[in-house]
Phi, psi and omega in degrees: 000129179257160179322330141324290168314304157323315150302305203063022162241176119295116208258164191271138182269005159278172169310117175234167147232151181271133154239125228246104158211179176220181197289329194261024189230122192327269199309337207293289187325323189254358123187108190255332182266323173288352188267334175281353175278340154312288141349271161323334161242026126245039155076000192288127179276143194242139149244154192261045191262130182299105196297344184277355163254028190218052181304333166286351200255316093077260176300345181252337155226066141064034167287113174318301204204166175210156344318155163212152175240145169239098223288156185218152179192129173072084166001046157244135196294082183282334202242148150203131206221114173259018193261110171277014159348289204201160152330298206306278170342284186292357155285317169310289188345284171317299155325262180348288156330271155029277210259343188285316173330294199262034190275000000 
């Protein structure tokens, strides 16, 4: 089963990352503002999904907890990341894919 399927969307073959969160959860909300101050200076496109409604993608790749980010790229899952530390942090990361990316 591919990520496509999994979605029920069409997904972009540039680097985006999938964020994992559901409604009621404290952390999910705070970060979510940190991944958009992230985002937003590297340039990165964020998708948003509620996971209680994506139970497959969920179960096929073993998501533990939410938040989760899922670095995604030519619509393979390279990454999966539960760490929200910081601005700072989640930002190195993320470069880091990135520039790991575009080798």
């Amino acid at each position: 089963m591919n990520l496509n399927q999994l979605l029920q969307f069409e997904i972009s073959e540039q680097p985006f990352i999938l964020f994992g969160y559901t409604p009621f959860c404290g952390t999910c909300k705070l970060a979510e503002k940190m991944l958009d101050i992230t985002a937003a200076s590297l340039n990165i496109p964020v998708t948003k999904i509620d996971l209680n409604y994506y139970e497959n993608l969920s179960q096929y790749y073993e998501i533990k907890s939410v938040p989760v980010l899922l670095f995604v790229r030519n619509g393979t899952v390279e990454n999966i990341s539960y760490q929200f530390e910081s601005v700072t942090t989640l930002y190195e990361n993320l470069n880091l894919l990135l520039t790991n990316t575009s080798n």
